[in-house]
C-alpha positions as CSV (number, residue, x, y, z in Angstrom):
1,X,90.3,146.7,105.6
2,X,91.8,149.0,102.8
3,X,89.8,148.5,99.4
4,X,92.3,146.8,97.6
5,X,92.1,144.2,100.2
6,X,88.5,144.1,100.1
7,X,88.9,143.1,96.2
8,X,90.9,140.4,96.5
9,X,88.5,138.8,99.2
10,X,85.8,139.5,97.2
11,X,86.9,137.8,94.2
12,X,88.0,135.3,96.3
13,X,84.6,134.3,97.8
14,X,83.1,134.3,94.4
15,X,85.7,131.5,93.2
16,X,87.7,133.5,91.1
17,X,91.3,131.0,90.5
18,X,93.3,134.3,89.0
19,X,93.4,137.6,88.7
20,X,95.3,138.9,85.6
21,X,97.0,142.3,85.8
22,X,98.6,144.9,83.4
23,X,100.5,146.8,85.9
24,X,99.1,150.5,86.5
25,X,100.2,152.9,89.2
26,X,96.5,152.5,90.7
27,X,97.1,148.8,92.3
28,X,99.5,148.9,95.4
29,X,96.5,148.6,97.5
30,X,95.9,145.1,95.3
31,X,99.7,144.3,95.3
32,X,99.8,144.6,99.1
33,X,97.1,142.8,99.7
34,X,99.0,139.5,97.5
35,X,102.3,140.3,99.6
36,X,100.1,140.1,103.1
37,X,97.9,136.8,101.5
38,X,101.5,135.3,100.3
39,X,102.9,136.0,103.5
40,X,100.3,133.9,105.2
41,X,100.2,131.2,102.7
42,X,97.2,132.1,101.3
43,X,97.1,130.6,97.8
44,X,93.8,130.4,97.2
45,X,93.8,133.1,94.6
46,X,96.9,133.8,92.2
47,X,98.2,136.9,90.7
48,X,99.1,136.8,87.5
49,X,102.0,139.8,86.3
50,X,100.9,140.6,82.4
51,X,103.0,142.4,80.0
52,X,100.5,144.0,77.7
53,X,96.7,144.7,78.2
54,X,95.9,142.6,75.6
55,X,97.1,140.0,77.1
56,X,95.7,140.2,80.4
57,X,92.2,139.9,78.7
58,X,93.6,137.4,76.5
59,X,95.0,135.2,79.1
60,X,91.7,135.4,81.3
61,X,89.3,134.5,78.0
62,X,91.4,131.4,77.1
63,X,91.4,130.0,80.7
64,X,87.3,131.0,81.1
65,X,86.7,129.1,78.1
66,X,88.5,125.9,79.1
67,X,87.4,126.2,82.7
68,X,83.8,127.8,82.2
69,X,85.0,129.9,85.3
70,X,85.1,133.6,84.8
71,X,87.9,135.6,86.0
72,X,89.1,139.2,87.3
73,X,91.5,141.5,84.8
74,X,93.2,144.7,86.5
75,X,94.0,147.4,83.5
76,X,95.5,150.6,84.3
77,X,93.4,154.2,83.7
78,X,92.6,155.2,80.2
79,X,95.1,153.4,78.4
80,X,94.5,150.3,79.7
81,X,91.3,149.6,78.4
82,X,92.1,151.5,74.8
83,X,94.7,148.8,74.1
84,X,92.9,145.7,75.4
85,X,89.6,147.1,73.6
86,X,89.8,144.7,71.0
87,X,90.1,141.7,73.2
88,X,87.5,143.4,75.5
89,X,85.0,143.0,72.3
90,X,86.2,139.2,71.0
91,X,85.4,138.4,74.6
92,X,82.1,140.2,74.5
93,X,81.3,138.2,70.8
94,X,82.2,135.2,71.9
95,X,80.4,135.2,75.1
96,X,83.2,134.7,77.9
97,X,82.5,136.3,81.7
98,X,84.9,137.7,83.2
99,X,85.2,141.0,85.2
100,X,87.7,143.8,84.1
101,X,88.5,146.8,87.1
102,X,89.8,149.7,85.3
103,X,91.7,152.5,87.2
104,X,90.1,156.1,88.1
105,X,90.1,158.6,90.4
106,X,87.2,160.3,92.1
107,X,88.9,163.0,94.0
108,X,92.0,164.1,91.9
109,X,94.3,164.9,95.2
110,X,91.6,166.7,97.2
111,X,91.0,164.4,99.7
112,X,93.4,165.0,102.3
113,X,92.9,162.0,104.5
114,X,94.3,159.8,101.8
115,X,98.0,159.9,100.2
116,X,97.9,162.2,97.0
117,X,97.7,159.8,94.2
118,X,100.1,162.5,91.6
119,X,99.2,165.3,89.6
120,X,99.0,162.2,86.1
121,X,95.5,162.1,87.7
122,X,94.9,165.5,86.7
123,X,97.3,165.9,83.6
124,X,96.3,162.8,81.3
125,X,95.1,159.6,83.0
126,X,91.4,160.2,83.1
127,X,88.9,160.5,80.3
128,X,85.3,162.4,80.8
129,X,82.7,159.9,82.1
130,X,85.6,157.4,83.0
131,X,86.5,153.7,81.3
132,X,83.0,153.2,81.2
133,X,81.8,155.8,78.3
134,X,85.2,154.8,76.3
135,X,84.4,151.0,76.2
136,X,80.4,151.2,76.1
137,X,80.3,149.3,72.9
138,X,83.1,146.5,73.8
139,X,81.6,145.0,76.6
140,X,78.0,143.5,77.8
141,X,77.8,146.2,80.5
142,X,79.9,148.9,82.2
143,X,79.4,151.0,85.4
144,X,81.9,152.9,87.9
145,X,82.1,152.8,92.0
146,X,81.2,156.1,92.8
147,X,81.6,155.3,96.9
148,X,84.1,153.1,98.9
149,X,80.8,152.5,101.0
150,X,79.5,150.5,97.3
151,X,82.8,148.9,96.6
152,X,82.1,145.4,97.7
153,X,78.3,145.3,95.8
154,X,80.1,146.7,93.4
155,X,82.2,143.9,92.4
156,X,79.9,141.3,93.8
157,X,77.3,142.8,91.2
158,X,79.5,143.2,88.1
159,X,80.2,139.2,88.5
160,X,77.0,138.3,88.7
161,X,76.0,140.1,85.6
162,X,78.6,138.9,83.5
163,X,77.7,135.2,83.9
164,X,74.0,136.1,83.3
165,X,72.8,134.7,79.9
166,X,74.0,135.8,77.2
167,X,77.7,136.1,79.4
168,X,80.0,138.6,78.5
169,X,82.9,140.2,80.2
170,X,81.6,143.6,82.6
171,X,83.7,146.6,83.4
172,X,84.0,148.5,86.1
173,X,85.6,151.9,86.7
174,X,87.6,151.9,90.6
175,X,88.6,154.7,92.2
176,X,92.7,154.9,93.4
177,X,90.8,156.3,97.0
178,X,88.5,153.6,96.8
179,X,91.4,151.1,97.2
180,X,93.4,153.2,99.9
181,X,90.1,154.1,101.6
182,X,88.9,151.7,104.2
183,X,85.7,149.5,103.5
184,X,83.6,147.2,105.3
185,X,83.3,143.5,104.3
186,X,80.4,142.1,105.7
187,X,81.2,139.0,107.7
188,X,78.8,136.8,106.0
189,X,79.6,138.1,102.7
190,X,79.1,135.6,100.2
191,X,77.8,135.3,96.5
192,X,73.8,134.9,96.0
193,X,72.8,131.6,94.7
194,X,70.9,132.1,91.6
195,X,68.7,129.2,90.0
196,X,67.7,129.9,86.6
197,X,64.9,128.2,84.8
198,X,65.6,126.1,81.9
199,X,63.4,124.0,80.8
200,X,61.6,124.1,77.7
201,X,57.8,123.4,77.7
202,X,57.6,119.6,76.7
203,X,55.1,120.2,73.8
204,X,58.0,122.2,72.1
205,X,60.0,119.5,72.4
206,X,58.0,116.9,71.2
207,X,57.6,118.8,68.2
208,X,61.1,118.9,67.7
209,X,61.0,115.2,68.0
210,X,58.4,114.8,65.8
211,X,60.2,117.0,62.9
212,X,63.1,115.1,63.4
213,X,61.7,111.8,63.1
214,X,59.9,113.2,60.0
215,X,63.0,114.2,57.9
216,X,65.0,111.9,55.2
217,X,67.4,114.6,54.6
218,X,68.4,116.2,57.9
219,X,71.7,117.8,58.8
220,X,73.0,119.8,61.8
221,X,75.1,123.2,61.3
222,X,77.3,124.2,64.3
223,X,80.0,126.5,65.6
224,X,80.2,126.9,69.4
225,X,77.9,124.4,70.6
226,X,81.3,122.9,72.1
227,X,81.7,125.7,74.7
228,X,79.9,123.6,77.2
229,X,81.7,120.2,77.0
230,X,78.2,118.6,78.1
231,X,76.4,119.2,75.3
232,X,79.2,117.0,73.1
233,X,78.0,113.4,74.3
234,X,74.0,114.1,73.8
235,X,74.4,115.7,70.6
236,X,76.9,112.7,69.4
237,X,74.1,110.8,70.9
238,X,71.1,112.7,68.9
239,X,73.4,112.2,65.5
240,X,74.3,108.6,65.5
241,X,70.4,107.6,66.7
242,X,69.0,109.1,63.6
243,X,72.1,109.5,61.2
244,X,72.0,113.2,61.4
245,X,75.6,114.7,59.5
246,X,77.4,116.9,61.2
247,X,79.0,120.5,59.2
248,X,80.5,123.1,61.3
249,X,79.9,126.5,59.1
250,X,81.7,129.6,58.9
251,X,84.1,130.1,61.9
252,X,84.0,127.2,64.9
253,X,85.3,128.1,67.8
254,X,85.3,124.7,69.7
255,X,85.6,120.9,69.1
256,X,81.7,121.0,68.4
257,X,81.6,117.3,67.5
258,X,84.4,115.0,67.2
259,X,85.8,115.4,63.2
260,X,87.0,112.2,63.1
261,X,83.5,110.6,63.3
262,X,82.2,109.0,60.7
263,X,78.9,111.2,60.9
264,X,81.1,114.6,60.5
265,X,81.1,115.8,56.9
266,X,83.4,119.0,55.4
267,X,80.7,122.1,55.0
268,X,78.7,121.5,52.2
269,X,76.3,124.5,50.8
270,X,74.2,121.8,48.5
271,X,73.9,119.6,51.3
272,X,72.4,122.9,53.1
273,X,70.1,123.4,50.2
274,X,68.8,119.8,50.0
275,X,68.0,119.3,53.6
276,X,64.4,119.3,54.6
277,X,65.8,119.5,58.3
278,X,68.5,121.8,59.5
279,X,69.6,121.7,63.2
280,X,70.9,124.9,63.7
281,X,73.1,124.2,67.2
282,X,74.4,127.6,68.1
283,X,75.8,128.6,64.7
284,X,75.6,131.9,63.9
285,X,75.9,131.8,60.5
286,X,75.1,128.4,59.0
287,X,74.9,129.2,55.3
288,X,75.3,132.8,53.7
289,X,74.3,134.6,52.4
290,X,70.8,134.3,53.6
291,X,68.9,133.2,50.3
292,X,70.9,130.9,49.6
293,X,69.7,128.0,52.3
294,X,67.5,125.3,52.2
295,X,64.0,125.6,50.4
296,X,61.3,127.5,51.5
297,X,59.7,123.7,52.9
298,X,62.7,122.6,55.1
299,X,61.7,122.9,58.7
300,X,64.6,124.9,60.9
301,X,65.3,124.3,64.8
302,X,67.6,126.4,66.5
303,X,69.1,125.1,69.5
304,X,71.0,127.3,71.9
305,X,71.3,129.6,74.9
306,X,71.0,132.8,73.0
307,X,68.2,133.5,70.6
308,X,68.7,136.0,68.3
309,X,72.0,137.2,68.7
310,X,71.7,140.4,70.7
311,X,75.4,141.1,70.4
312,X,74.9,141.4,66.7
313,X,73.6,144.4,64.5
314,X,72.2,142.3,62.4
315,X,70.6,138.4,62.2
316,X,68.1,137.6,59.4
317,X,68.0,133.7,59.9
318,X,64.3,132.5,60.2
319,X,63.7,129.2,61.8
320,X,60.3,127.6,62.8
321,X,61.2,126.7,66.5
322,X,64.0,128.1,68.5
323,X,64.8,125.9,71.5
324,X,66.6,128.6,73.5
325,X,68.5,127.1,76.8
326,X,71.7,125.7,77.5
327,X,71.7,122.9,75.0
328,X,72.6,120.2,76.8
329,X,69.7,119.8,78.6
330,X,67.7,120.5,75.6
331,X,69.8,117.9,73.2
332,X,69.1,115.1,76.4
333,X,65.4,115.7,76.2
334,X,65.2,115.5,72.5
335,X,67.2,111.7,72.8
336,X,65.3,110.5,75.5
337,X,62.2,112.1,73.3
338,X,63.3,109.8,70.1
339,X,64.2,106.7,71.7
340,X,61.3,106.5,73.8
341,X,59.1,107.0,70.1
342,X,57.4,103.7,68.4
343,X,58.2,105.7,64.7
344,X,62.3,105.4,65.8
345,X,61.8,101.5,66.3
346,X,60.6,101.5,63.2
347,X,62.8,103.4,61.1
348,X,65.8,101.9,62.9
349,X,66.8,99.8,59.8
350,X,66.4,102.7,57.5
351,X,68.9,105.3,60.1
352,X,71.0,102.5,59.9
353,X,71.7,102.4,55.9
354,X,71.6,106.3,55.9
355,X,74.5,105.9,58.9
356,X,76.6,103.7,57.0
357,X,75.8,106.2,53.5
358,X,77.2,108.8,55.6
359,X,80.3,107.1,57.2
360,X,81.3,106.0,53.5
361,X,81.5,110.1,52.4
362,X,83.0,110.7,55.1
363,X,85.8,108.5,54.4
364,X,85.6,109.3,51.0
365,X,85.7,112.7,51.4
366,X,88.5,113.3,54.0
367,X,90.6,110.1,52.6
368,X,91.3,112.4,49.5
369,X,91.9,115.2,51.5
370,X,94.7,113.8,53.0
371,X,95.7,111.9,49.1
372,X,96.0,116.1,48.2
373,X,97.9,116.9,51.0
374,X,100.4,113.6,50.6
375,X,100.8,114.6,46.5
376,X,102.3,118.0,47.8
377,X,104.5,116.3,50.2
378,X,107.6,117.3,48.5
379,X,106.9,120.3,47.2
380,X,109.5,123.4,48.6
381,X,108.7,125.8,49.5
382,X,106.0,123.7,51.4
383,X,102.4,123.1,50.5
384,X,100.3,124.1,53.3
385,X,98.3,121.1,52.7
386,X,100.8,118.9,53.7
387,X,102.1,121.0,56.7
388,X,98.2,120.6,58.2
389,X,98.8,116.7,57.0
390,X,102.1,116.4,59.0
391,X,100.7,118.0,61.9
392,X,97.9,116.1,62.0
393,X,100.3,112.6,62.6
394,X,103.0,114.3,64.5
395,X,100.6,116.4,66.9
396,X,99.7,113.9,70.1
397,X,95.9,113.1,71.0
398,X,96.5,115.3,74.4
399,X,97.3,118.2,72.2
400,X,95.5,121.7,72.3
401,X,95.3,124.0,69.3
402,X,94.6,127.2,69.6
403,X,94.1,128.6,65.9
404,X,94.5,132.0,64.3
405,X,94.8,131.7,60.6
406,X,92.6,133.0,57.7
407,X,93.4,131.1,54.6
408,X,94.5,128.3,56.5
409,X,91.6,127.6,58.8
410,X,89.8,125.2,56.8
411,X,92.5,123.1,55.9
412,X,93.6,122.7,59.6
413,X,90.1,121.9,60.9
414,X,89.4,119.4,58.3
415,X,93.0,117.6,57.9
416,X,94.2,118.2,61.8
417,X,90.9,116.4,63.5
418,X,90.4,117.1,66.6
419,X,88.1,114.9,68.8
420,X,88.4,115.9,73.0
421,X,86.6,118.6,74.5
422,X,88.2,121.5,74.2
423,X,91.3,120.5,72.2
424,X,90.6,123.1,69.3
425,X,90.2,127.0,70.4
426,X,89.8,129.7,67.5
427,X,88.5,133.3,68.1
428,X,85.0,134.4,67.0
429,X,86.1,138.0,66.4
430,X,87.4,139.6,62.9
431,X,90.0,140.8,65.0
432,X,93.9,139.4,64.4
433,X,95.9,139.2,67.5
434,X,93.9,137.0,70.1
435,X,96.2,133.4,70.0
436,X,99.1,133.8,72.1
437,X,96.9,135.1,75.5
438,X,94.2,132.5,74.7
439,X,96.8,129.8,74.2
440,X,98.6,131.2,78.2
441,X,95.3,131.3,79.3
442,X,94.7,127.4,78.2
443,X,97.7,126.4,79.3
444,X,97.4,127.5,82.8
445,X,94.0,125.7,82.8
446,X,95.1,122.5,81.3
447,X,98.8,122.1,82.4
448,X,99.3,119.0,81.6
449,X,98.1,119.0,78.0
450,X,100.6,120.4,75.4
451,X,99.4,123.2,73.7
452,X,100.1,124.4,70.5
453,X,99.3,128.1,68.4
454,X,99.0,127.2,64.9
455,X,99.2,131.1,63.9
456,X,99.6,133.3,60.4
457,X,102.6,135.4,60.2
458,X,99.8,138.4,59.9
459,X,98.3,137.4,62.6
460,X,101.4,136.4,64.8
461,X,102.4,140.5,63.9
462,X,99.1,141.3,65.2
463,X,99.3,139.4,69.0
464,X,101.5,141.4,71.4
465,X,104.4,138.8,70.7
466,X,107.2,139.9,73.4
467,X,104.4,140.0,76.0
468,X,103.1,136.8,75.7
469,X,106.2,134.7,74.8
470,X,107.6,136.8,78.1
471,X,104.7,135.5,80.1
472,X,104.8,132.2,79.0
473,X,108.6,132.1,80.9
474,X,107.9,134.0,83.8
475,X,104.7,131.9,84.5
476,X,106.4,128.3,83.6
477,X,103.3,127.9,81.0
478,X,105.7,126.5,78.0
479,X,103.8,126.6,74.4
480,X,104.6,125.8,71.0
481,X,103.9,128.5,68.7
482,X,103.8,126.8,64.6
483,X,103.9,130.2,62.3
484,X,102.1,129.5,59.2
485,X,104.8,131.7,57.1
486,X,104.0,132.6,53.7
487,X,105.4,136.1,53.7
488,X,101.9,137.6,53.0
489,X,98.4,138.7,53.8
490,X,96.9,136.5,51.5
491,X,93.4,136.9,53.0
492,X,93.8,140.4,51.2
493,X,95.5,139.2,48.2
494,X,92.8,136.8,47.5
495,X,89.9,139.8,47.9
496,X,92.0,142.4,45.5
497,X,92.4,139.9,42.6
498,X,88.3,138.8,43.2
499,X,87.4,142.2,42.7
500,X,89.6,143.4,40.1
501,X,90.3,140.2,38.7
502,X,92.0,142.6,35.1
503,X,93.2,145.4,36.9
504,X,96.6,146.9,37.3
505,X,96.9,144.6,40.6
506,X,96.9,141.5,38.8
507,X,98.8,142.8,35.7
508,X,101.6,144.5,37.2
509,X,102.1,142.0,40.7
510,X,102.1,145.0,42.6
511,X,99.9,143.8,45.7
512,X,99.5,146.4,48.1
513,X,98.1,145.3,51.9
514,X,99.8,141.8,50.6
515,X,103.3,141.7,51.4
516,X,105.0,140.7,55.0
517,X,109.2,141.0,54.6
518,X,110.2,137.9,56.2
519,X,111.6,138.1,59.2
520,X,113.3,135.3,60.9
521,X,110.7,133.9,63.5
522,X,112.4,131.5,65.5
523,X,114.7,134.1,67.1
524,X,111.8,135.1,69.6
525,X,112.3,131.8,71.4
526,X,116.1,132.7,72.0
527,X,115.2,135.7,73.9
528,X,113.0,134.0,76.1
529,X,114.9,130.5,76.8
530,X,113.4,128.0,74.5
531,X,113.7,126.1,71.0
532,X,113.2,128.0,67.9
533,X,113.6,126.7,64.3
534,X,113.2,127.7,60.8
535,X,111.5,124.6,58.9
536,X,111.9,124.9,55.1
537,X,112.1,121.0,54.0
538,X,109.1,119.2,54.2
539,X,110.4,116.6,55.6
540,X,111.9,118.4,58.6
541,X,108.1,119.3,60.0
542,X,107.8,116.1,62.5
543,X,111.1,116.1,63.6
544,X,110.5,119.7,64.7
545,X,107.1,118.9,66.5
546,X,109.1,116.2,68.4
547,X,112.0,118.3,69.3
548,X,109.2,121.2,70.7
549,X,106.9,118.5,72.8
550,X,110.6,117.7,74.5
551,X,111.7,121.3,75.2
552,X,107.8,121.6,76.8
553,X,108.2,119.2,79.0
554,X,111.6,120.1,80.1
555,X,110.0,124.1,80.6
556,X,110.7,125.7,77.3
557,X,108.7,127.4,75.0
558,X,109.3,126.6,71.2
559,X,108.5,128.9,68.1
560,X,108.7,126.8,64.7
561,X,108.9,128.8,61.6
562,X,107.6,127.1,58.7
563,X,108.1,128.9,55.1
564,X,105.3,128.0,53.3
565,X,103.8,128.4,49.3
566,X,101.4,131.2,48.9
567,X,98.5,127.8,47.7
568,X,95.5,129.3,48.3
569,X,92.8,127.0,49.4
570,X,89.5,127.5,47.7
């Protein structure tokens, strides 16, 4: 069969659901190959038409994460994988397999048995040492097919090493005469089985026990524990046995424990510092800077996958015992290793009062919260306290958010609880730009669940908007976008007046990287048939909500532009 062909089989034997595809003039042998599949009813494997780079990677990342399934991207030469690089490198920070084919050419026109692929070959598509050398640094590995003979290992290769621990998404450089070549797929072609070994040595985890058991002030610090949704019900498990509170620290990425529990506490640093135990469950960055943690005495256990970080340049946490496999398993062992102890019977009465101690600041905590947010709730233009307050009652239980705001982050994940797996998705990377393919790429996972982008109006500028609102029509994958509109970047508002708190900034109000004109939001949705609206009473925010969740089901994407106060959380 022609390469292209031999792709798309390959992908499909390795249980790829989609493959996501910025059109480049390098994948009519892959095009053909979904008309001859189509024409047989083959729909085993999709192909998803992507408007944008960005959002191919995007689309596959959010739909990975919900799924834990990694998937194929098709970017065309050169450009392809300059304008998805940033999404190439969130993907690669936040740890989500997938396998991205970029374009080449390996002959330039020479090779006379095959149709001349154009003199753009020559003239401007290809760069010196091919996709590969431009992206080294965005993804966990690259390589090119140098051989239609090595096609097939190729890919097979490249998808196994991009679910290998710590996963990331791989890149691979492909030919055009690869694709129109012919190859050979081996009859008995099929993905190697590959057990890994994952248990820790059960000394280590009795001495986790053992610490645990010992602590009167113990708290656990999170961020992405909740990217495997089978770590959730141990860990509650762990946490309500020994009243552990729960603090997700600087940027969550998941619903890491449900923040409607009574045991889940706003992040605290003093807490931090009074702990004699922290749980460190795959949190990157539990306090910061680094001196300022918990004393020199308080014991630390990391629990995770990944141990230290290899993705990052730098990680200076110290802990005295890092329990590094999938945490699940590890979090099971530790409960059955705490129940099963005489010294938990004993103290049962005692994990009991600090239980109940918790509960009541958690209620104390979050109930005035939610007093703040309800004082604002007249205030025009609107407080974004109340917004996240609103939401929070008009949003269903079902209901996905996918967040992208800076200022605003805090606020939503404290007032908007979320308490299902993977009903809260936020990006890792200090890139803007990531929602709108990661909210697609949900959707098509979870298409039953409404889905809903709780977005800045700098970072709604930043995500390829016409792409992904184009997408979302072509593909039937309807989404309500909620623009968090206060006509600025007040992320860099807030770090001018910090660091020239009596300079000409402040004196004058001339705030330059702060201003966004404000354009009329809710017009995108016209262009692609759905419900847009401008919400500038507070009391028009639920009403709004409603209206979107019906246009959704009938089909329809909605946009809600809400014109908020520049309030600046602190």
């Amino acid at each position: 069969m022609h390469g292209g062909k031999a792709m798309v089989e390959v992908f499909k034997g390795a249980g790829v659901d989609y493959v996501f595809c910025s059109p480049g003039t390098e994948w009519p042998p892959v095009w053909e190959a979904f008309a001859e599949a189509k024409e047989r009813g083959d729909t085993s494997i999709q192909y998803i038409n992507c408007r944008h780079e960005a959002l191919a990677v995007a689309m596959a990342s959010g739909y990975t994460k919900v799924t834990g399934k990694p998937q194929a991207v098709l970017l065309h030469a050169t450009a392809g994988p300059l304008n998805g690089a940033m999404y190439l490198r969130a993907a690669y920070q936040e740890r989500v397999p997938m396998v991205i084919c970029c374009g080449e050419t390996s002959a330039y026109g020479e090779d006379t048995r095959l149709p001349d692929p154009g003199n753009q070959w020559v003239h401007d598509l290809v760069d010196i040492g091919g996709p590969g050398e431009l992206l080294r640094r965005c993804v966990k590995w690259s390589d090119r097919v140098t051989s239609p003979t090595i096609l097939v290992n190729s890919i097979e290769r490249a998808l196994e090493i991009a679910v290998e621990p710590p996963a990331g998404p791989v890149l691979l450089g492909v030919p055009f005469e690869c694709m129109l070549d012919e190859v050979a797929l081996p009859q008995n072609s099929r993905p190697n089985r590959v057990e890994r070994p994952v248990a820790i040595d059960e000394r280590a985890i009795e001495e986790a026990v053992a610490m645990l058991l010992r602590a009167e002030r113990p708290v656990l610090l999170t961020e992405h524990l909740g990217r495997d949704v089978a770590a959730l019900k141990p860990l509650v498990d762990l946490c309500e046995s020994l009243a552990i509170p729960v603090m997700e620290s600087y940027r969550p990425a998941f619903v890491n424990f449900p923040r409607d529990h009574g045991l889940f506490l706003p992040y605290d640093l003093g807490r931090v510092q009074a702990a004699d135990l922290v749980l460190m469950a795959d949190a990157v960055s539990p306090w910061y800077p680094l001196d300022k943690g918990p004393k020199a005495d308080a014991k630390v256990i990391f629990l995770g996958d990944e141990f230290p970080y290899s993705r990052l340049p730098f990680w200076g946490y110290k802990v005295d015992l890092a329990l590094v496999a999938p945490p699940a398993a590890t979090l099971t062992r530790l409960v059955n290793g705490v129940k099963r102890s005489e010294a938990f019977a004993a103290k049962r009465a005692a994990y009991q009062e600090r239980l109940r101690q918790i509960q009541q600041e958690h209620d104390k905590r979050f109930g005035a919260m939610h007093g703040d947010a309800i004082a604002h709730s007249g205030d025009v233009p609107i407080d974004p306290r109340w917004l996240c307050h609103a939401l929070s009652e008009a949003l269903p239980a079902s209901g996905v958010i996918v967040e992208e705001t800076t200022t605003h982050r805090t606020l939503i994940q404290n007032l908007i609880p979320r308490s299902q797996p993977m009903s809260y998705l936020a990006r890792v990377t200090g890139g803007l730009g990531v929602s709108l393919g990661y909210a697609l790429g949900a959707k098509l996972a979870m298409k039953n669940r409404p889905v809903f982008v709780l977005v800045g109006d700098g970072g709604f500028h930043y995500n390829p908007v016409p792409s992904c609102l184009g997408a979302a029509q072509e593909h039937h994958l309807p989404i309500t976008v909620i623009v968090f509109n206060n006509q600025r970047y007040l992320s860099m508002e807030r770090g001018l007046l910090r660091y020239y708190p009596d300079g000409a900034s402040k004196k004058t109000g001339i705030h330059f990287g702060g201003p966004i004109a404000g354009p009329d939001y809710r017009y995108y949705a016209d262009i692609y048939g759905g419900y847009g609206v401008q919400v500038k009473d507070p009391k028009e925010i639920k009403p709004a909500v409603e209206r979107a969740l019906k246009e959704n089901a009938a089909g329809r994407l909605a946009v809600i532009d809400v014109v908020l106060s520049d309030y600046l959380p602190r």
